[in-house]
C-alpha positions as CSV (number, residue, x, y, z in Angstrom):
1,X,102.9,175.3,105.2
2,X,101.9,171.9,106.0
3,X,104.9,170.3,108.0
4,X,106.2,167.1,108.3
5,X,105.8,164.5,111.1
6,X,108.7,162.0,111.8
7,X,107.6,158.8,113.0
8,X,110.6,156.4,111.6
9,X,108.4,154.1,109.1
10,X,106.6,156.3,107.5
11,X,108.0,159.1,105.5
12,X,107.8,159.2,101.7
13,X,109.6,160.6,98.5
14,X,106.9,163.9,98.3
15,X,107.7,164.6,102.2
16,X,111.6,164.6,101.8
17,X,111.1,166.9,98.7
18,X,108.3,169.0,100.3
19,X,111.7,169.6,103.0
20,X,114.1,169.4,101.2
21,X,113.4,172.1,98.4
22,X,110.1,173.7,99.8
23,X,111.4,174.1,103.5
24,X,108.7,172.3,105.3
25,X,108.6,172.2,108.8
26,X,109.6,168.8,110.8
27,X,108.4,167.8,113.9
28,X,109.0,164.6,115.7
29,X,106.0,162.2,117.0
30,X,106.0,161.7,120.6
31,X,105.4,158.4,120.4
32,X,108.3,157.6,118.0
33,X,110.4,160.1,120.4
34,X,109.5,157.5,123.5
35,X,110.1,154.6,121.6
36,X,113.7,155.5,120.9
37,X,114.6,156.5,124.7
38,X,113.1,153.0,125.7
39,X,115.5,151.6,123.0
40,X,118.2,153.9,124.2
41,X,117.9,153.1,127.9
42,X,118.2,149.4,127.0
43,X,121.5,150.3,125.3
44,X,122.5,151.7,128.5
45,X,121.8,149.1,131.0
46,X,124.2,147.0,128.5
47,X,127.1,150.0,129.0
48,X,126.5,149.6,132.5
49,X,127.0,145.9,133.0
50,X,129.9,146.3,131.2
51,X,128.6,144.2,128.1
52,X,131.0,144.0,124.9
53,X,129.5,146.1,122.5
54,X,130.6,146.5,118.8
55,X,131.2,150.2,118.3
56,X,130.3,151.0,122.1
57,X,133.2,149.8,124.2
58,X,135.0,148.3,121.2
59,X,136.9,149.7,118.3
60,X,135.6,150.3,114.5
61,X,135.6,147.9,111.5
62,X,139.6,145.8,111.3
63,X,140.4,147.7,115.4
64,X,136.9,145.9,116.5
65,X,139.0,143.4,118.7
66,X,140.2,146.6,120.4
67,X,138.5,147.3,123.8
68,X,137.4,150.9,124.8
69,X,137.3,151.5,128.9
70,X,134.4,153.0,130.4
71,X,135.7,156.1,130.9
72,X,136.4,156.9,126.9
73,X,133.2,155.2,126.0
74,X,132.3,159.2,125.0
75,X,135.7,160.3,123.5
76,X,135.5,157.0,121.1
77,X,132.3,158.4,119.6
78,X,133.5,161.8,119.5
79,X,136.9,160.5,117.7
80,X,134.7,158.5,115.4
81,X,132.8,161.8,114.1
82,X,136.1,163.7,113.9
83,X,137.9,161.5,112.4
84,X,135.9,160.1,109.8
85,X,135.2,163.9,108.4
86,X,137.8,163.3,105.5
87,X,135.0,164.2,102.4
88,X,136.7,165.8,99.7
89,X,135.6,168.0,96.3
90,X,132.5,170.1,96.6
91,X,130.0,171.0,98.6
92,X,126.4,168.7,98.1
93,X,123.4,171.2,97.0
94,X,121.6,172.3,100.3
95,X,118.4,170.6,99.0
96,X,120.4,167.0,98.7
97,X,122.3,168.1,102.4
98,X,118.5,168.8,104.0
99,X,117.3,165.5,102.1
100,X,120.2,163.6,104.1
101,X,119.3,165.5,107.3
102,X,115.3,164.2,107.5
103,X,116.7,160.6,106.1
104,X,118.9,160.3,109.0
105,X,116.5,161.9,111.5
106,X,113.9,159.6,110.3
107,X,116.2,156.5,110.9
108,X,117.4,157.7,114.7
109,X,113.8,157.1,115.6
110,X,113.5,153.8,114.9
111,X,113.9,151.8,118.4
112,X,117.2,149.5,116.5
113,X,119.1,152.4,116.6
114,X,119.5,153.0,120.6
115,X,119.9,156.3,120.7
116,X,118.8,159.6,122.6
117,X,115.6,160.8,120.3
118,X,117.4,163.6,120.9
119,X,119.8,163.3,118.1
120,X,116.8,163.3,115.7
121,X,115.0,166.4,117.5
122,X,118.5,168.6,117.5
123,X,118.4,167.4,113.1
124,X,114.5,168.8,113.1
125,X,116.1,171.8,114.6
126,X,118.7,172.1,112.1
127,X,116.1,171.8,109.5
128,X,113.6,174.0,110.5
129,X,116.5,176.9,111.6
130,X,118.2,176.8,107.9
131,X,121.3,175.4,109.2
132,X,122.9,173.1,107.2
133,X,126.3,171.9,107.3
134,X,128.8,171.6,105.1
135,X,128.9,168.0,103.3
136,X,131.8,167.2,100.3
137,X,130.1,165.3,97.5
138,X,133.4,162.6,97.5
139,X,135.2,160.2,99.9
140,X,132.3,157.5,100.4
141,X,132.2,154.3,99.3
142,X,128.7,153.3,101.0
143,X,129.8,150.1,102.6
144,X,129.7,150.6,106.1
145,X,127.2,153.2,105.1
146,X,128.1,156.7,103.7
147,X,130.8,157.4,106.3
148,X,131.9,160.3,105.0
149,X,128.7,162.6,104.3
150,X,126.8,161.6,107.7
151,X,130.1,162.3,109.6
152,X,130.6,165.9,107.9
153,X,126.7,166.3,109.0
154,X,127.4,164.9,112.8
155,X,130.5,167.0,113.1
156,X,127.9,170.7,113.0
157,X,125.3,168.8,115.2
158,X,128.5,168.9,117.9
159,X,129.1,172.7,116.7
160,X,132.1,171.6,115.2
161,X,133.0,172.3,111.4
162,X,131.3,174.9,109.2
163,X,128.0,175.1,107.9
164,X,125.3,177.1,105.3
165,X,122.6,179.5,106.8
166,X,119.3,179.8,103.8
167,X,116.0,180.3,105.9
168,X,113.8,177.6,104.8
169,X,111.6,179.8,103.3
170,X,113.9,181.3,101.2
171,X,116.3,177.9,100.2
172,X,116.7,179.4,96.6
173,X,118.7,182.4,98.3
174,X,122.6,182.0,98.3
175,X,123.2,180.9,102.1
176,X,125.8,182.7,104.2
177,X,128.6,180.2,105.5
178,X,129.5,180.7,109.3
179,X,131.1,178.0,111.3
180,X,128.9,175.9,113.4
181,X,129.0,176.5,116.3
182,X,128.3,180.5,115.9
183,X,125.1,179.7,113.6
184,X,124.1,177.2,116.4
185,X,124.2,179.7,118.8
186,X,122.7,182.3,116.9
187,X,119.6,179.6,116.6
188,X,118.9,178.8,120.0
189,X,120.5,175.0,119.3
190,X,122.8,173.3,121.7
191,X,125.3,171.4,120.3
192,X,125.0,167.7,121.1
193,X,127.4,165.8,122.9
194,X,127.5,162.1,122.0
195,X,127.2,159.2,124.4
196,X,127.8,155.6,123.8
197,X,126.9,154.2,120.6
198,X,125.0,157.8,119.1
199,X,128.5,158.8,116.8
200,X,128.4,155.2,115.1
201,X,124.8,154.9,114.7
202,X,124.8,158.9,113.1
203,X,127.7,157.4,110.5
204,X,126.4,153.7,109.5
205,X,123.6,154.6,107.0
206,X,122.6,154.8,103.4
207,X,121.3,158.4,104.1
208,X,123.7,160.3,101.5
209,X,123.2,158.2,98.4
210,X,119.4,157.5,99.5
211,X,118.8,161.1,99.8
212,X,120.4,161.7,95.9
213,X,118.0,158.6,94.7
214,X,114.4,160.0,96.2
215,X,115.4,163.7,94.3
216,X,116.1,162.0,91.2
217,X,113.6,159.9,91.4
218,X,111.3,162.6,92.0
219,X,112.7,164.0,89.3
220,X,113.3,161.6,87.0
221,X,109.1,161.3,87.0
222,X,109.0,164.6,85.9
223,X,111.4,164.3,82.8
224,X,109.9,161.2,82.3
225,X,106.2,162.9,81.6
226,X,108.1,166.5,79.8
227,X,109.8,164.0,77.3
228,X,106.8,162.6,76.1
229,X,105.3,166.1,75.3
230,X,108.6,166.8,73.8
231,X,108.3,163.3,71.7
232,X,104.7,163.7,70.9
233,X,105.8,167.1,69.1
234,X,108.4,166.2,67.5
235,X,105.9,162.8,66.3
236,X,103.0,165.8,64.9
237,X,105.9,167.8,63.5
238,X,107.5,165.0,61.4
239,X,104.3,164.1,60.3
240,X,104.4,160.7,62.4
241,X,101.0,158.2,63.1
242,X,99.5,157.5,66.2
243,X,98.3,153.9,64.8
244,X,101.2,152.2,67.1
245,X,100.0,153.9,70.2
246,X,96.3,152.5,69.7
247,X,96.2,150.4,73.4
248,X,95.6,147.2,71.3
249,X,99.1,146.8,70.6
250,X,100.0,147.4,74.2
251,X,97.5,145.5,75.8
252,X,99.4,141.9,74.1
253,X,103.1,142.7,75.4
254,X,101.6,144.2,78.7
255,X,104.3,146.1,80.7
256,X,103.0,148.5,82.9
257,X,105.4,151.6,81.6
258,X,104.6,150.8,78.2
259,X,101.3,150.9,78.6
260,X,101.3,154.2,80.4
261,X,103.8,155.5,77.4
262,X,101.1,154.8,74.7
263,X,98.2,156.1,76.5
264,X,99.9,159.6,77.2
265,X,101.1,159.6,73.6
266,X,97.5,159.2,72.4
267,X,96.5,161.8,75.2
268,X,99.3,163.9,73.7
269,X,98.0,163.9,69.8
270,X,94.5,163.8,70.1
271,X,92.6,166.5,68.5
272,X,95.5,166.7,66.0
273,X,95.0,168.9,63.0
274,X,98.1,167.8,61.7
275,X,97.3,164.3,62.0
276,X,94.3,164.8,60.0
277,X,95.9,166.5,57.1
278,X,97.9,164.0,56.1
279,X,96.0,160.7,57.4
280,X,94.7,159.4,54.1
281,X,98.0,160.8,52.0
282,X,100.7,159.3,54.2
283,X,102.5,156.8,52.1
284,X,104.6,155.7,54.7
285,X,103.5,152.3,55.8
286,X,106.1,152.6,59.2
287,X,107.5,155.7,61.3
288,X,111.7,155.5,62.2
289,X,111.6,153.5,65.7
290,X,112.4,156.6,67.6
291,X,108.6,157.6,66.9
292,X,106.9,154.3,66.3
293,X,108.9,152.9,69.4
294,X,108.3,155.4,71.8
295,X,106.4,153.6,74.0
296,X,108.3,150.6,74.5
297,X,111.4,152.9,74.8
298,X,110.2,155.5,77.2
299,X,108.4,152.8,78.5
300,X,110.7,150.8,79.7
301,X,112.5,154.3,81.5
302,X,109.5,154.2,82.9
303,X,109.1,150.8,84.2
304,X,112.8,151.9,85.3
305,X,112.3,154.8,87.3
306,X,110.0,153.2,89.3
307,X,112.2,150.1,89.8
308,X,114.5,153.1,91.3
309,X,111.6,154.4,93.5
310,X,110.5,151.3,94.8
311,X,113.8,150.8,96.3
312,X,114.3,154.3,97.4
313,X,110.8,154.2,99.3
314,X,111.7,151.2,101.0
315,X,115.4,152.7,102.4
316,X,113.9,155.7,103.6
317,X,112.5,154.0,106.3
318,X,114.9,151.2,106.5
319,X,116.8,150.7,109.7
320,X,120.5,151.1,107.9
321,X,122.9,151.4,111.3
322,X,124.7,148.5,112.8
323,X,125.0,146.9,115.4
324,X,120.9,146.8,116.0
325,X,119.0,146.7,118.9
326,X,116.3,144.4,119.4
327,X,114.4,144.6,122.9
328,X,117.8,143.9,125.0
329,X,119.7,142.4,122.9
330,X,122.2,143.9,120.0
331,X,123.3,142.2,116.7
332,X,125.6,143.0,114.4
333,X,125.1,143.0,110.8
334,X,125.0,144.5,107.4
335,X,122.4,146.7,106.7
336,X,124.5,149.7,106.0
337,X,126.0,148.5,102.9
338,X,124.2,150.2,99.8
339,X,124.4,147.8,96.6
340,X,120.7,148.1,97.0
341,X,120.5,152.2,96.3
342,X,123.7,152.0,94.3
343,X,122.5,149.4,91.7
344,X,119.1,151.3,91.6
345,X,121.3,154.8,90.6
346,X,123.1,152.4,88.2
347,X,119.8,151.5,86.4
348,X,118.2,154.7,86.7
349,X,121.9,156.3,85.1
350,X,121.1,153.6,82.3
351,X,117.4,154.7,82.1
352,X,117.6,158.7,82.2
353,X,120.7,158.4,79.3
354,X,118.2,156.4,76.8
355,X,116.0,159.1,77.6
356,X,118.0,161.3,76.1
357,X,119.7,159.3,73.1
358,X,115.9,158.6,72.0
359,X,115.3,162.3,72.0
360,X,118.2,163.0,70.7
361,X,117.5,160.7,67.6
362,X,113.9,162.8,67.2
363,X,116.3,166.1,66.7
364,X,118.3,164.8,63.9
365,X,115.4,163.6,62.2
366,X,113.7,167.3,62.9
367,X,116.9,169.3,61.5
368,X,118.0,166.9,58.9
369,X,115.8,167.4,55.3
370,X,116.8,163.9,54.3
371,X,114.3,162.9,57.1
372,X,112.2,165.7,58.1
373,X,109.0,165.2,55.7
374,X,109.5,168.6,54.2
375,X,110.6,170.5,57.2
376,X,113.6,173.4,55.6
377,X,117.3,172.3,56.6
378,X,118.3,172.9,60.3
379,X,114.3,174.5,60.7
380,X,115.4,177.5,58.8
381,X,114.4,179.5,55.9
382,X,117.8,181.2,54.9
383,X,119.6,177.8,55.0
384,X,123.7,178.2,54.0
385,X,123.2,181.7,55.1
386,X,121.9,181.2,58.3
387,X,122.9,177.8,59.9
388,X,119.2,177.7,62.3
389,X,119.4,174.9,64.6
390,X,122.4,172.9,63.5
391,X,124.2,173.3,66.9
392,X,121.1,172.2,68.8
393,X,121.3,168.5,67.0
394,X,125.2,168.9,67.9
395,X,125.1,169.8,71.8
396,X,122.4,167.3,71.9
397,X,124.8,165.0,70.1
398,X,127.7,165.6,72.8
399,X,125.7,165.3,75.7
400,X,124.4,162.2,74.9
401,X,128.0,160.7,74.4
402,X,128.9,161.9,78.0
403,X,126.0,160.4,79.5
404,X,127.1,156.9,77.8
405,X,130.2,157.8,78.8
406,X,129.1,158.1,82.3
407,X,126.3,155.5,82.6
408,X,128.5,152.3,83.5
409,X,127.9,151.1,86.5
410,X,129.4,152.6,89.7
411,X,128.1,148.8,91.7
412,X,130.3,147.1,90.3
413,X,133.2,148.8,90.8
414,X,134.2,147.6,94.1
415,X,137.7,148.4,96.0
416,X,138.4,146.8,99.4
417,X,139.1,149.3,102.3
418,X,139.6,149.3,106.1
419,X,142.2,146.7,106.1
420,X,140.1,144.3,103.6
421,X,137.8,143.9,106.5
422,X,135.0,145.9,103.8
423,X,136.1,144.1,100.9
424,X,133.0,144.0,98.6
425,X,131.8,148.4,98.4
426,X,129.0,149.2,96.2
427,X,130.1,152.5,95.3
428,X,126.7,154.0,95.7
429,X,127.7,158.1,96.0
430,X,130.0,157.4,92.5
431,X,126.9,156.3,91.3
432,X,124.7,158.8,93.1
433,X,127.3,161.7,91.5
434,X,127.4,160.0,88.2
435,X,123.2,160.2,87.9
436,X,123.0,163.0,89.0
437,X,124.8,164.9,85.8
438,X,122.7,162.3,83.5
439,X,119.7,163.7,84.9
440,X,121.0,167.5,84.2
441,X,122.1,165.9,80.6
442,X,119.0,164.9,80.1
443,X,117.3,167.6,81.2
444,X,119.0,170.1,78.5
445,X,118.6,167.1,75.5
446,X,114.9,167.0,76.1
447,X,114.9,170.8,76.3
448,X,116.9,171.0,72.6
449,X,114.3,168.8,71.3
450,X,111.3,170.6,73.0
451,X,113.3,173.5,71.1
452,X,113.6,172.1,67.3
453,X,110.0,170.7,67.3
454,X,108.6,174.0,68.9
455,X,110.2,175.2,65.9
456,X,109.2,172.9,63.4
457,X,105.4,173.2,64.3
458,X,106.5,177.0,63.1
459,X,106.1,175.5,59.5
460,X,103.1,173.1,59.9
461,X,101.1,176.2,60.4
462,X,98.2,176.8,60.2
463,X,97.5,173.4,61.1
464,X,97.5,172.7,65.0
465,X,98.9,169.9,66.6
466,X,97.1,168.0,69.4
467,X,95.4,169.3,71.8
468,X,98.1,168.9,74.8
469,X,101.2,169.0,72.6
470,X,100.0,173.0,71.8
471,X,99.4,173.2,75.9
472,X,103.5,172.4,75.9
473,X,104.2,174.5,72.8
474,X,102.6,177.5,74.4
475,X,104.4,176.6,77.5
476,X,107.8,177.0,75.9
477,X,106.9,180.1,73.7
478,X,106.4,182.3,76.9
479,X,109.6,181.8,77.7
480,X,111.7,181.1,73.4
481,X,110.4,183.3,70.8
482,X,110.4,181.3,67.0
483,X,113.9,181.1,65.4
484,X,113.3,184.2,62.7
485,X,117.0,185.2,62.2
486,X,120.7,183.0,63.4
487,X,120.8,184.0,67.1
488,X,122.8,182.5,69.8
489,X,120.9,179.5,71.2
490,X,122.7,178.5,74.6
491,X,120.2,181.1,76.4
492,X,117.3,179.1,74.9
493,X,118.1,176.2,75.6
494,X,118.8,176.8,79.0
495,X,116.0,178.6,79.7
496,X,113.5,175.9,78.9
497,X,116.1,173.1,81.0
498,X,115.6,175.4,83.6
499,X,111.5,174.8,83.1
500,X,112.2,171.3,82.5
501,X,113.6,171.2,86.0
502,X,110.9,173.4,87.7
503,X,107.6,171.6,86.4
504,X,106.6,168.5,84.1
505,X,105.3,170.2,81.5
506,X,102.5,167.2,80.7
């Protein structure tokens, strides 16, 4: 397996996946390795002279007035790390935990931060041994960076705390829990001991909530391309035209995600036996908007999701600690604070849920005979017997209400803390949570409708649909037989979100 190469201003949303789920190796460049002592060493010829330091030989946040003596310059760090392991709720998933590992990594080698490259080798060890510590999901408010999380992650680099052991090649196993220090022994890792500066530049960071946004964005580009094979089906099966995906339209309002919409919508139906059929016949002059709109509606999730990755890409290589160093000198100033990767999560959250009302719309229309163009009530042949796919309309229903419910915005939701000193907090992990059950929303809404219109292209047999809307039909019938009698449909429909999540199935 093809590792990955830390170098501080370079890394990119595939790498952090290709660890974080696929259990690549990480290595750190030399160069970037040097670069950080030289930064480092500078940081200590400041300690030396006895230089006032924010975070060094001073207190944290409203106690920075507070001087530290020489002598406890190492028991302030250490107290930082402790302390400040207050998370609470559960665990993160290793993959987002192993994402937040490479992020901070990453980050400790740029030459601002001033510490050992050590710090950064010890978190490739981690990595590459399957040792991941313990990190609660809650208790950040990703102002002075997400103080919480990175601490929880510091505290097992010291051999402190508890942490998960999954081998990397096997990250899909349930991981056995051991305390630290025991599965940093049993690895051939020596805890690290902190020295001036190292415990506050491990904590100040964007690294938790940053981590969350690359997955989802990763993901989020998957869903994206699955719900257009799931809307392209449901288009053939309700008898829908193509005519407002012809690129003339698009080419005279040109947004780039609209554009991309229409063209894998017209990729999606061509060949279309179906369309043929009922080309000249159609009295219909204009489709409902969730199938004549589709591209400027999944196009502008589109347009969003990238907004989302163009900010994630950026902070993954962003120098998010404070104070900075620059050559000899150190300044103090914001860069921790997230409203950057929290309003991103707050319009992808807003993106991903009109994902899923849009599909969820297409459902009703499949299910519902007053709209379905001859399809049988609910996509089933003993109808008032047998109820069919009712239920998959309704759960569809209900988890589009939660992700409304869900989608307003974490940014703006600031509360002051540490004394009022951080009184504006983005609120970027309540975001990051909140997202990330739209995404899993999402994920099972575009799965119902991959469901009903796998279903409804049942009875537009013998005609065939598209060419690439039967590649995603047969996708979904190796795993969901046709409806034939009532059966209990939570097993379906999780089986193809579970596919959903594995693989874009366009």
């Amino acid at each position: 397996m093809q590792g990955v190469v830390l170098t501080g201003d370079a890394l990119t949303i595939d790498d952090l996946v290709a660890v974080a789920r696929g259990g690549a190796p990480v290595q750190i460049a030399s160069d970037a390795a040097a670069r950080a002592d030289r930064s480092r060493a500078a940081v200590q010829r400041m300690v030396d002279r006895g230089d006032v330091i924010y975070g060094v030989n001073t207190g944290f946040g409203r106690l920075a007035s507070e001087r530290i003596p020489a002598d406890k310059i190492r028991e302030l760090q250490r107290n930082l790390i402790r302390s400040h392991a207050s998370g609470v709720g559960d665990p993160l998933p290793i993959d987002v935990v192993r994402a937040m590992m490479l992020l901070r990594a990453n980050v400790l080698l740029r030459p601002t931060s001033g510490v050992r490259s050590l710090l950064a080798a010890r978190l490739a060890d981690l990595l590459n041994a399957g040792v991941h510590p313990i990190v609660p999901e809650q208790g950040s408010v990703g102002a002075s960076g997400d103080l919480a999380p990175l601490s929880h992650m510091a505290l097992a680099l010291m051999g402190e705390g508890e942490v998960d052991v999954a081998a990397p090649a096997a990250l899909q196993v349930a991981p056995r829990r051991s305390p630290a220090v025991a599965a940093l022994t049993e690895a051939g890792i020596e805890p690290v001991k902190l020295e001036a500066k190292e415990g506050l530049a491990f904590i100040n960071g964007t690294q938790a909530q940053s981590a969350i946004l690359a997955l989802l964005v990763h993901d989020g580009r998957d869903l994206w391309r699955t719900a257009h094979g799931a809307a392209a089906m449901s288009i053939e099966a309700l008898l829908g035209t193509p005519v407002p995906f012809e690129q003339r339209i698009h080419d005279v309002r040109p947004h780039r995600g609209q554009h991309r919409s229409a063209q894998l919508l017209r990729e999606l139906i061509e060949g279309s036996e179906i369309r043929e059929s009922h080309r000249e016949a159609d009295p219909r002059v204009q489709d409902a908007y969730s199938l004549r709109c589709a591209p400027q509606i999944l196009g502008s999730v589109g347009d969003a999701i990238e907004f989302a990755a163009g900010t994630v890409a950026v902070e993954l290589n962003a120098a998010t600690d404070n104070p900075l160093v620059f050559g000899e000198e150190v300044v103090s100033g914001g860069n921790f604070h997230g409203q950057p990767v929290a309003l991103a999560l707050d319009v992808l959250a807003i993106a991903l849920t009109t994902l899923a009302g849009v599909a969820e719309r297409r459902i009703e229309r499949l299910v519902n005979p007053d709209l379905s163009q001859g399809l049988p009530p609910f996509l089933t042949n003993g109808a008032g017997l047998q109820s069919g796919m009712m239920m998959v309309q309704i759960t569809a229903a209900a988890l589009v209400a939660e992700c409304r419910a869900l989608c307003t915005p974490a940014s703006v939701q600031s509360i002051p803390t540490d004394a009022n000193q951080e009184d504006f907090v983005p609120m970027g992990m309540a975001a990051a949570f909140k997202t990330r059950r739209i995404l899993a929303n999402a994920r099972r809404v575009v799965a119902a409708e991959l469901l009903a219109a796998c279903q409804a292209l049942e009875y537009r047999k013998p005609l065939r649909p598209g060419r690439t809307v039967l590649d995603v039909y047969c996708r979904v019938r190796e795993i969901v037989p046709p409806l034939v009698d009532d059966r209990p449909l939570t097993a379906d429909l999780e089986a193809i979100a579970a596919l959903v999540a594995r693989e874009a199935l366009v």
